[in-house]
BALOBA-1460 file (C-alpha; in Angstrom, 3 decimals):
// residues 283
<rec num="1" residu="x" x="-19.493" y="-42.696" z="18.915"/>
<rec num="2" residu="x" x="-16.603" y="-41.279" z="21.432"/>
<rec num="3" residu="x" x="-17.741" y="-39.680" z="24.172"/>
<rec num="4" residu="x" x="-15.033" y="-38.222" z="26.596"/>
<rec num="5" residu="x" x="-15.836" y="-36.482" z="30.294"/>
<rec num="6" residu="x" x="-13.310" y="-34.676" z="31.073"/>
<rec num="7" residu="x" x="-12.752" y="-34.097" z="34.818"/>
<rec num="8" residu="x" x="-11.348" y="-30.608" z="34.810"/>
<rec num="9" residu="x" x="-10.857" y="-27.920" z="32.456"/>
<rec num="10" residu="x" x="-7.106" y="-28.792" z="31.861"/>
<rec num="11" residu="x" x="-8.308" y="-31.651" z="30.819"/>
<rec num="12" residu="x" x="-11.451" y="-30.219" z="28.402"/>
<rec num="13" residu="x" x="-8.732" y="-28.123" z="27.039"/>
<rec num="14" residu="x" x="-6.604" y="-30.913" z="26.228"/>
<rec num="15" residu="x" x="-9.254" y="-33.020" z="24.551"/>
<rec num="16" residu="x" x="-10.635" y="-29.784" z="22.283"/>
<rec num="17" residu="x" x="-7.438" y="-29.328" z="21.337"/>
<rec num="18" residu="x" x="-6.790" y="-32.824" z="20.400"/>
<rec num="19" residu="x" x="-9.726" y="-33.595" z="18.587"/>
<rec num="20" residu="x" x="-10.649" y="-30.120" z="17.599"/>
<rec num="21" residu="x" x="-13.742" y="-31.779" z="15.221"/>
<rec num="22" residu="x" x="-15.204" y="-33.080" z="18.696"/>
<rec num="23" residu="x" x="-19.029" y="-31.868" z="19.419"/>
<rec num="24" residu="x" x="-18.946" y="-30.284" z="22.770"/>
<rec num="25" residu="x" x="-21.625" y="-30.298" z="24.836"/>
<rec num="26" residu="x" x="-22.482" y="-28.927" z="28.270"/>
<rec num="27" residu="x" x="-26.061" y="-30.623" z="29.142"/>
<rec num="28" residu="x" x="-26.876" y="-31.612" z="25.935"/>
<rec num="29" residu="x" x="-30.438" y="-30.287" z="25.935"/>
<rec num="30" residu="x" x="-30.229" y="-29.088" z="22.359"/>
<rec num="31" residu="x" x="-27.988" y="-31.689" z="21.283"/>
<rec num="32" residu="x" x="-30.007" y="-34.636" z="22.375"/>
<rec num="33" residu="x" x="-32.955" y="-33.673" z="20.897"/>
<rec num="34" residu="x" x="-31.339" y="-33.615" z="17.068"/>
<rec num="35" residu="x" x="-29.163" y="-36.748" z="17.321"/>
<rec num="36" residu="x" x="-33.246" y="-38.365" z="18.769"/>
<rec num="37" residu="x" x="-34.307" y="-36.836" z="15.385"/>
<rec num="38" residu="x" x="-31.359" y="-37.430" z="13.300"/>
<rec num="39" residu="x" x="-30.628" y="-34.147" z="12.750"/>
<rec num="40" residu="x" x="-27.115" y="-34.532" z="13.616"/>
<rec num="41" residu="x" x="-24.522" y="-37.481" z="13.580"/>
<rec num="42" residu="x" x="-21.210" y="-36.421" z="15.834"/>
<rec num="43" residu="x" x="-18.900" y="-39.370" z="15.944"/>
<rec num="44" residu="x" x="-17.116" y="-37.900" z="18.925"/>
<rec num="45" residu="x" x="-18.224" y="-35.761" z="22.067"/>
<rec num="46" residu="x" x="-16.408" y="-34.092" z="24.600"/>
<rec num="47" residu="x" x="-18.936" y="-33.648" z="27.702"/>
<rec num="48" residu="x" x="-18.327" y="-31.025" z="29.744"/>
<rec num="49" residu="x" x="-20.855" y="-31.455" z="32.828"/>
<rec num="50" residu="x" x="-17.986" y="-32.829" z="35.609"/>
<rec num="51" residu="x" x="-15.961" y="-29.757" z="34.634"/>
<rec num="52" residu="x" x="-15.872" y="-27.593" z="38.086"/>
<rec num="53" residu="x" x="-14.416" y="-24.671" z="37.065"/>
<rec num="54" residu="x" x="-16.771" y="-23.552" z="34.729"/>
<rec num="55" residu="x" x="-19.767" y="-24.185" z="36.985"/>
<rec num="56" residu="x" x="-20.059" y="-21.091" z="38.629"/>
<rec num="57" residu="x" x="-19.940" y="-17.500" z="38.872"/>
<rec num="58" residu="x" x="-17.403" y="-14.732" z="40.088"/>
<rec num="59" residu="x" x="-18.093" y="-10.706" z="41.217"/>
<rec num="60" residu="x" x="-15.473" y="-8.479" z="40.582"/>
<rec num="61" residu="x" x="-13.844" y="-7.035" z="43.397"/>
<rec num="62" residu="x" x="-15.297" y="-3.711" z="42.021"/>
<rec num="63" residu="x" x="-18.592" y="-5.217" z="41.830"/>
<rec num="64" residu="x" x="-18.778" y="-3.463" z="38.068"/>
<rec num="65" residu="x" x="-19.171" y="-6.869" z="36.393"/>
<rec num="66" residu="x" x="-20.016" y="-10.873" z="37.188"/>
<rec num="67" residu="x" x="-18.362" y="-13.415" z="35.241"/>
<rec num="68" residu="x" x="-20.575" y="-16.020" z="35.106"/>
<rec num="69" residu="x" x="-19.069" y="-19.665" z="33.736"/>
<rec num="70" residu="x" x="-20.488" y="-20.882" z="30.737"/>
<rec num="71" residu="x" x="-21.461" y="-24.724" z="32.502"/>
<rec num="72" residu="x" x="-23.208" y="-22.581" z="35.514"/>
<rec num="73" residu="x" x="-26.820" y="-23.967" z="35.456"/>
<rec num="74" residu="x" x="-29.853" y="-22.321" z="34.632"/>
<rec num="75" residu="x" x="-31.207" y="-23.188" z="38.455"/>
<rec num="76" residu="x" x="-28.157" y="-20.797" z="39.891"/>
<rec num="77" residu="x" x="-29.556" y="-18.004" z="38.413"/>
<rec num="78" residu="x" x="-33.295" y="-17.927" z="38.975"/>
<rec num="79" residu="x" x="-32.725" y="-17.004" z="42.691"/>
<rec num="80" residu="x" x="-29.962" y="-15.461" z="45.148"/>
<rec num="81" residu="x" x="-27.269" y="-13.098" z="44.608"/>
<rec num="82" residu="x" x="-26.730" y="-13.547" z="40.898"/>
<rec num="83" residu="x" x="-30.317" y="-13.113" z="40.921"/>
<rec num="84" residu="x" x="-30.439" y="-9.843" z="42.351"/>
<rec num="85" residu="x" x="-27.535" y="-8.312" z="40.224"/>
<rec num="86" residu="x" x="-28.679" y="-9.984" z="36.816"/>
<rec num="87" residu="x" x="-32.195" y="-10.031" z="37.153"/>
<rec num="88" residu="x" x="-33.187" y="-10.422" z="33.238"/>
<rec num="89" residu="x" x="-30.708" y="-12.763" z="33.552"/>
<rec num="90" residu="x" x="-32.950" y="-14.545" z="36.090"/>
<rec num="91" residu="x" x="-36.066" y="-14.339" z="34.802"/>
<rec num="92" residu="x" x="-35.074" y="-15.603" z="31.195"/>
<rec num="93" residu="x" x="-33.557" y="-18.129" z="32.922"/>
<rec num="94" residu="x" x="-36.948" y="-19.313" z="34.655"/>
<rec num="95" residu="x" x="-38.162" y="-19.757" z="31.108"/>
<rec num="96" residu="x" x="-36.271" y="-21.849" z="30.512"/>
<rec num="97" residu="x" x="-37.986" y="-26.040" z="30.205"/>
<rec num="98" residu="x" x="-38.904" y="-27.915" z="32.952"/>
<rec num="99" residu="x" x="-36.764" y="-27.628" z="36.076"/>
<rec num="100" residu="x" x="-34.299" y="-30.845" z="34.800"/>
<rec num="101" residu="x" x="-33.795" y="-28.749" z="31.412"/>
<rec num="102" residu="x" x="-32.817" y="-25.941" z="33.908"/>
<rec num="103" residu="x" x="-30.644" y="-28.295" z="35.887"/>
<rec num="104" residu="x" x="-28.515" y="-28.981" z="32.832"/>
<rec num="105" residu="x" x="-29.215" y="-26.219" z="30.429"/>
<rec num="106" residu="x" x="-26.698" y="-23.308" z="30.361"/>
<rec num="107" residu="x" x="-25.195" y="-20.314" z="28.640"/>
<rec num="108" residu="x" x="-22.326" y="-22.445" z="27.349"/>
<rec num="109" residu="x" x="-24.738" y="-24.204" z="25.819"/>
<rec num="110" residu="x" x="-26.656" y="-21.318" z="24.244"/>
<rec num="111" residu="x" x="-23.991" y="-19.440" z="23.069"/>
<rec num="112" residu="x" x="-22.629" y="-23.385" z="21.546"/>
<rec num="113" residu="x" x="-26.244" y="-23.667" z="19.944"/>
<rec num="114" residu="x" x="-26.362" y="-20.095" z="19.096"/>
<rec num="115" residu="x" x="-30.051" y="-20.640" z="18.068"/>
<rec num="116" residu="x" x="-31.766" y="-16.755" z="17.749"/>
<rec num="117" residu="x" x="-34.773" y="-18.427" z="20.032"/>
<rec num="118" residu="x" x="-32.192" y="-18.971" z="22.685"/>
<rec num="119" residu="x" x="-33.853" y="-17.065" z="26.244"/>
<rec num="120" residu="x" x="-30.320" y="-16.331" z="28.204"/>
<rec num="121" residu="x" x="-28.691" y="-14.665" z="24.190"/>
<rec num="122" residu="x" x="-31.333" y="-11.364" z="23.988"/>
<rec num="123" residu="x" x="-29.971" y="-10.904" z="27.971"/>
<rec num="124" residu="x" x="-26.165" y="-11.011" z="26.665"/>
<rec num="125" residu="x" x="-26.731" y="-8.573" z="24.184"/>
<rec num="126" residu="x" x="-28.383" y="-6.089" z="25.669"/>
<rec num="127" residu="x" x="-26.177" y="-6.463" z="28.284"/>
<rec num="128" residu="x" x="-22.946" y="-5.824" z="25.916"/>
<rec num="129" residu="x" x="-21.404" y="-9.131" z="26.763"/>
<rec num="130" residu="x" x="-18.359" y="-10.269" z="26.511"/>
<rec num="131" residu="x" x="-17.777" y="-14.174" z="25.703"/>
<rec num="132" residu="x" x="-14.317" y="-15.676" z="27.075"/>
<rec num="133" residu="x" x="-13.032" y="-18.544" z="25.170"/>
<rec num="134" residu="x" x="-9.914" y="-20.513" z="25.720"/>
<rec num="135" residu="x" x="-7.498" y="-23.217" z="23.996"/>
<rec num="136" residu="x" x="-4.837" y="-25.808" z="25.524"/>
<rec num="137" residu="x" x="-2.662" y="-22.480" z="24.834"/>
<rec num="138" residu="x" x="-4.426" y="-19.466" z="24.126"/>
<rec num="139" residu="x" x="-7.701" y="-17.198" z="25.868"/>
<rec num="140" residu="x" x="-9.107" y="-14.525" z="23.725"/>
<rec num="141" residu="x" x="-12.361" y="-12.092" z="24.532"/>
<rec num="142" residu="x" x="-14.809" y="-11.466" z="21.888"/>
<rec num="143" residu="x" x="-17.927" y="-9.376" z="21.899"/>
<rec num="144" residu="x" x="-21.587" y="-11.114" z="22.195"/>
<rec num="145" residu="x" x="-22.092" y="-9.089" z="18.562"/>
<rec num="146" residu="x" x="-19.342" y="-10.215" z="17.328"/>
<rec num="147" residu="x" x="-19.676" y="-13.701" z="18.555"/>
<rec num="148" residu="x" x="-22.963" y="-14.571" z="17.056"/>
<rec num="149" residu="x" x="-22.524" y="-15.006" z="13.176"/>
<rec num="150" residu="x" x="-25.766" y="-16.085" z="12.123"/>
<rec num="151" residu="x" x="-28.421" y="-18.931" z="12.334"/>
<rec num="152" residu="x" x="-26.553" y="-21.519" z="15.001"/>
<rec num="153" residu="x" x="-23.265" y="-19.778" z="14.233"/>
<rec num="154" residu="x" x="-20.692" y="-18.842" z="16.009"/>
<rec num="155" residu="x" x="-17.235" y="-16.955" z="16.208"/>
<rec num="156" residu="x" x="-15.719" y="-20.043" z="17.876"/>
<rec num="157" residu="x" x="-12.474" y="-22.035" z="16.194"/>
<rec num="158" residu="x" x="-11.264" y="-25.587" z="16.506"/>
<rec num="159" residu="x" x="-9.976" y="-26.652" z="19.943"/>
<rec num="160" residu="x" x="-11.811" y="-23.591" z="21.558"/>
<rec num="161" residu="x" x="-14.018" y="-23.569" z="24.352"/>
<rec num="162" residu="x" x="-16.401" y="-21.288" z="25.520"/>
<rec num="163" residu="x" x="-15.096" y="-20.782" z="29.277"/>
<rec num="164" residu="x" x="-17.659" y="-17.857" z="30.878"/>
<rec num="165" residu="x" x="-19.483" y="-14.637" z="30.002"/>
<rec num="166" residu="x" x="-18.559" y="-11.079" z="31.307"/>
<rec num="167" residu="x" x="-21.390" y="-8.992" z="31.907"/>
<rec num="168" residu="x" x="-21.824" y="-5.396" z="33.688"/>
<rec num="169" residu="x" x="-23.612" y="-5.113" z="36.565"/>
<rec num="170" residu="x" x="-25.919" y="-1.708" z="36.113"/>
<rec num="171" residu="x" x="-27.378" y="1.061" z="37.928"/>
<rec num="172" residu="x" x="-30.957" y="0.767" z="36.567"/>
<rec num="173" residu="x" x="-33.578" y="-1.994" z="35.358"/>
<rec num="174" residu="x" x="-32.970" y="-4.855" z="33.483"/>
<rec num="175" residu="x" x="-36.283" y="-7.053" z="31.949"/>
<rec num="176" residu="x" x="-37.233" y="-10.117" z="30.232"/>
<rec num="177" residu="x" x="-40.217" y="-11.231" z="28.466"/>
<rec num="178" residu="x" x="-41.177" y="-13.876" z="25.696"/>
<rec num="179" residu="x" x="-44.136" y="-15.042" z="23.814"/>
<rec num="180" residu="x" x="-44.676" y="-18.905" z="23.179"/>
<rec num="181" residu="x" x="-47.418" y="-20.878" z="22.086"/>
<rec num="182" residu="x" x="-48.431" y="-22.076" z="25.948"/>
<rec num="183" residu="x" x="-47.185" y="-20.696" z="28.962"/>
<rec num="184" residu="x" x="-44.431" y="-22.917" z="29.937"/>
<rec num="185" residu="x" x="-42.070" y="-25.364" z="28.942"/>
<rec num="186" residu="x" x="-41.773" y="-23.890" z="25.008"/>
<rec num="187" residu="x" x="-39.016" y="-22.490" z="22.654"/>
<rec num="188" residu="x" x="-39.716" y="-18.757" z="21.751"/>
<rec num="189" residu="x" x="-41.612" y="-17.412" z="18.977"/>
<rec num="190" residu="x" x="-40.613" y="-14.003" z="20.087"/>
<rec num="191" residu="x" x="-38.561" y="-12.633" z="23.125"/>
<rec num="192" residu="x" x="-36.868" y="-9.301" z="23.640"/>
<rec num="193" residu="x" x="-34.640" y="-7.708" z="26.479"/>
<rec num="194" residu="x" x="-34.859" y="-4.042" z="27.960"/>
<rec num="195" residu="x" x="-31.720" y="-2.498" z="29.657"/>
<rec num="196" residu="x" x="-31.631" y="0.880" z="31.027"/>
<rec num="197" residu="x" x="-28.525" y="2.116" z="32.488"/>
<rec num="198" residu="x" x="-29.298" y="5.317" z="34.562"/>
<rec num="199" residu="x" x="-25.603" y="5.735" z="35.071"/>
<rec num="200" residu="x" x="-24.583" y="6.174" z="31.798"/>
<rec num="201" residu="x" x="-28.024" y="7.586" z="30.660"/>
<rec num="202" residu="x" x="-28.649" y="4.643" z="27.865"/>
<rec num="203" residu="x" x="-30.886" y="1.773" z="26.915"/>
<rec num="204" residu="x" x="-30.165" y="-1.948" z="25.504"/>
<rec num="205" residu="x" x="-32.518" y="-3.304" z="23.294"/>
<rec num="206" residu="x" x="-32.161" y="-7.287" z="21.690"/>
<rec num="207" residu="x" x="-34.795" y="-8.939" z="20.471"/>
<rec num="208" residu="x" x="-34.919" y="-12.654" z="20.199"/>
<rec num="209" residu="x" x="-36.197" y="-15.698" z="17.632"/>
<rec num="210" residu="x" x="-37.304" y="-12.667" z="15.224"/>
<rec num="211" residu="x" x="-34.430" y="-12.928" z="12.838"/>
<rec num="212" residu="x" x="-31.315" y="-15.177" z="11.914"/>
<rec num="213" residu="x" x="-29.712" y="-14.311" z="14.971"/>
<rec num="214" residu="x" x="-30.642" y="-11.818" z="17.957"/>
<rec num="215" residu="x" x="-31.025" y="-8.529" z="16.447"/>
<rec num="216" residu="x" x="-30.248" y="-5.380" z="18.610"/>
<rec num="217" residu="x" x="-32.149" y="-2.656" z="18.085"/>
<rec num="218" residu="x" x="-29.767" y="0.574" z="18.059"/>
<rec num="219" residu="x" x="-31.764" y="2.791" z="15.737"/>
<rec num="220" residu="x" x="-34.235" y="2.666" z="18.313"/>
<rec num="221" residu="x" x="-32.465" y="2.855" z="21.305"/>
<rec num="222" residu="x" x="-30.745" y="5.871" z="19.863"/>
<rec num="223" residu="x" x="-34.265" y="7.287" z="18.646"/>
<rec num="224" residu="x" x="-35.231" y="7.075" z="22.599"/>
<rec num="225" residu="x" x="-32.382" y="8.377" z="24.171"/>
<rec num="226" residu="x" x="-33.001" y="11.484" z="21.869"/>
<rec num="227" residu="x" x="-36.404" y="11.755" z="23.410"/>
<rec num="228" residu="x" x="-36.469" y="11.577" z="27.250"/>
<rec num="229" residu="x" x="-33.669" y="11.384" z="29.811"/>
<rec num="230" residu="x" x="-32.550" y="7.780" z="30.252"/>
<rec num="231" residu="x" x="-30.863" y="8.945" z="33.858"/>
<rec num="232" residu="x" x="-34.552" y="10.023" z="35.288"/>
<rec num="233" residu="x" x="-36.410" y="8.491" z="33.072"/>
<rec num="234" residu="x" x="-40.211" y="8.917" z="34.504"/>
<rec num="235" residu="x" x="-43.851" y="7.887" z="33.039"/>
<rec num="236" residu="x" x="-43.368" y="7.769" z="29.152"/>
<rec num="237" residu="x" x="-46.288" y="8.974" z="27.524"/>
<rec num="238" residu="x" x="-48.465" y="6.574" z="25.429"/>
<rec num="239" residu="x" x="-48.102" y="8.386" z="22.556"/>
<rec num="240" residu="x" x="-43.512" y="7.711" z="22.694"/>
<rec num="241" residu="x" x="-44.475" y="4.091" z="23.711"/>
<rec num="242" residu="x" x="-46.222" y="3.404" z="20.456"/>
<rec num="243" residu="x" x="-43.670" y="4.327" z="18.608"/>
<rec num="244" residu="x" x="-40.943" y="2.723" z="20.818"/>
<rec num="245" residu="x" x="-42.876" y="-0.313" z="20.230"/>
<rec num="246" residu="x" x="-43.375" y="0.332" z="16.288"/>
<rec num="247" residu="x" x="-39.523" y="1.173" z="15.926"/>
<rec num="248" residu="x" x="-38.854" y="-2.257" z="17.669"/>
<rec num="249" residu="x" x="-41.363" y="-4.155" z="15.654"/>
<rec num="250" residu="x" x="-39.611" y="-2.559" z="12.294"/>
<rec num="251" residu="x" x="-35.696" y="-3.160" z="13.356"/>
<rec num="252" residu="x" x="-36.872" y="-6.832" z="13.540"/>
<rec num="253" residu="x" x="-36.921" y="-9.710" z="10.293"/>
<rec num="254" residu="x" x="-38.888" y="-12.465" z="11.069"/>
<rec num="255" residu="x" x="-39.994" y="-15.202" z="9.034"/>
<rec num="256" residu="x" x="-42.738" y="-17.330" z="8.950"/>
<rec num="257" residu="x" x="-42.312" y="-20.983" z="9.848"/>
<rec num="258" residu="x" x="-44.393" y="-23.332" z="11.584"/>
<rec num="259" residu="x" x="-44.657" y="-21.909" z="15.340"/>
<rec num="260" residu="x" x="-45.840" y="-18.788" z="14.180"/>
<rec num="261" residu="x" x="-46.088" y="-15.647" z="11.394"/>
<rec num="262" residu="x" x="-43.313" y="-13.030" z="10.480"/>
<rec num="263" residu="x" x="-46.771" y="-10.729" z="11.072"/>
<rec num="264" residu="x" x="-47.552" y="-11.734" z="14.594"/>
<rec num="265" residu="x" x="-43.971" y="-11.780" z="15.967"/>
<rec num="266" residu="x" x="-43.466" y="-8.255" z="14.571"/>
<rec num="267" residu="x" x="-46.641" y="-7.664" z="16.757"/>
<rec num="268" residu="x" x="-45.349" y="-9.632" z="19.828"/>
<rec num="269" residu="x" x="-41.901" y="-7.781" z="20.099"/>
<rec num="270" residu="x" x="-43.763" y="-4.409" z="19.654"/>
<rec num="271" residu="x" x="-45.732" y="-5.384" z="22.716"/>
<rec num="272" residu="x" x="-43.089" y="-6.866" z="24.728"/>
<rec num="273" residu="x" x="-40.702" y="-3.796" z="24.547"/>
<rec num="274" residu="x" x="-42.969" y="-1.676" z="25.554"/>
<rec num="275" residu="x" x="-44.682" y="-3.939" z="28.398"/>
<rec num="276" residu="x" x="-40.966" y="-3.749" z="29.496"/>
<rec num="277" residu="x" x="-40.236" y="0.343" z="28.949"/>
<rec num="278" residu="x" x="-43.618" y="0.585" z="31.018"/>
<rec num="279" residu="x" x="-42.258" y="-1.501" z="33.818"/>
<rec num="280" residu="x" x="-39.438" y="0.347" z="34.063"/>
<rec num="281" residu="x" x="-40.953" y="3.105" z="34.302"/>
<rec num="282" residu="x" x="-43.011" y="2.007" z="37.184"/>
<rec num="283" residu="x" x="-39.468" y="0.452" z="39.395"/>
């Protein structure tokens, strides 16, 4: 096996695009793990953990949006300043392993893996992402929707590489929250995201791990913004929150498999959104 560390992202470019079939990694958390279980086989790798420029983050001069660079590592974003203007962002990112999985774990890496149990993917679609990819030659912007094609599928071709995410920075509250089978240090059986943008008066919903990819939950959303005012929103009664919950619970399609049953995740995601409508409510 070939393994290649590029040095910058000229040069990342240049190896994608000359061995296009290359498996790129960023801190091989996921990957590891299947080649240890031979799962997978590459014969060549393209590392990208010495590549700078994709290591950290960037406010727009605006301040409507953060760019945040698909190698940036999980650590970055638990505290400080990205912290305080991606906050879901933050605390799925404290989720997240031990504190060396954080250390090399990234978005890059998630949206590469594009596993539906990935914690920072809910947080991208609720938050209407956009995912930046580049070639030797080209860039191109695709949607977080758009990008995610199924179970560990992706929109990205030969030779690309995912570069950074574009996300919004709202007026309004942003949560995280996932069920696992111990409180730390596990992959999801459930998770789900909660934006609420007061600004524009709407809410992002994405649910995690409870389908073949994340599943957003627009029916819903739509549903809710018919019912109370999304720019004021105040204490929703408990009689709206069990239904919130309920319409989650049915936009999801989980399956059973060994960490858990298609019954109990429909139960956990019910919960979780409206834990998350409730503490929004309260902020």
């Amino acid at each position: 096996m070939t393994v290649l560390i590029p040095q910058s992202l000229h040069d990342a470019l240049a190896a994608a695009t000359t061995n296009p079939d290359a498996q790129i990694i960023q801190g091989g958390t996921d990957l590891m793990v299947e080649i240890n279980f031979n799962h997978r086989k590459p014969t060549d790798v393209i590392a990208l953990r010495r590549v700078d420029e994709i290591r950290n983050y960037v406010v727009s001069a605006d301040k409507k949006n953060v760019v945040v660079g698909s190698g940036l590592p999980y650590r970055e974003m638990e505290h400080g300043e990205l912290a305080k203007l991606l906050p879901a962002l933050a605390q799925a990112a404290r989720t997240v392993g031990s504190p060396q999985i954080r250390a090399a774990g990234s978005i890059g890496g998630n949206l590469g893996t594009c596993s539906p149990a990935g914690d920072a993917l809910p947080v991208l679609s609720a938050l209407d992402a956009v995912i930046n990819l580049q070639t030797a030659t080209t860039s191109r912007e695709i949607s977080v929707h758009d990008f995610m094609v199924g179970v560990k599928r992706n929109a990205r071709q030969p030779g690309e590489l995912i570069i950074s995410a574009t996300l919004p920075i709202i007026n309004g509250w942003q949560g995280y929250a996932k069920v696992g089978v111990r409180n730390a240090m596990v992959i999801s059986i459930a998770s789900c995201c909660l934006v609420i943008d007061r600004e524009k008066g709407s809410i992002g919903v994405a649910l995690g791990a409870v389908g073949p990819t994340i599943i957003r939950c627009r029916e819903t959303e739509q549903w809710l913004a018919m019912q109370i005012d999304l720019k004021n929103i105040s204490i929703v009664a408990t009689n709206l929150l069990k239904e919130f919950g309920d319409r989650v619970a049915k936009e999801s399609k989980p399956i059973d498999d060994h960490r858990s049953t298609a019954a109990y995740r429909r139960h956990a995601v019910a919960t979780l959104s409206r834990r998350l409508l409730t503490r929004a409510n309260t902020q």
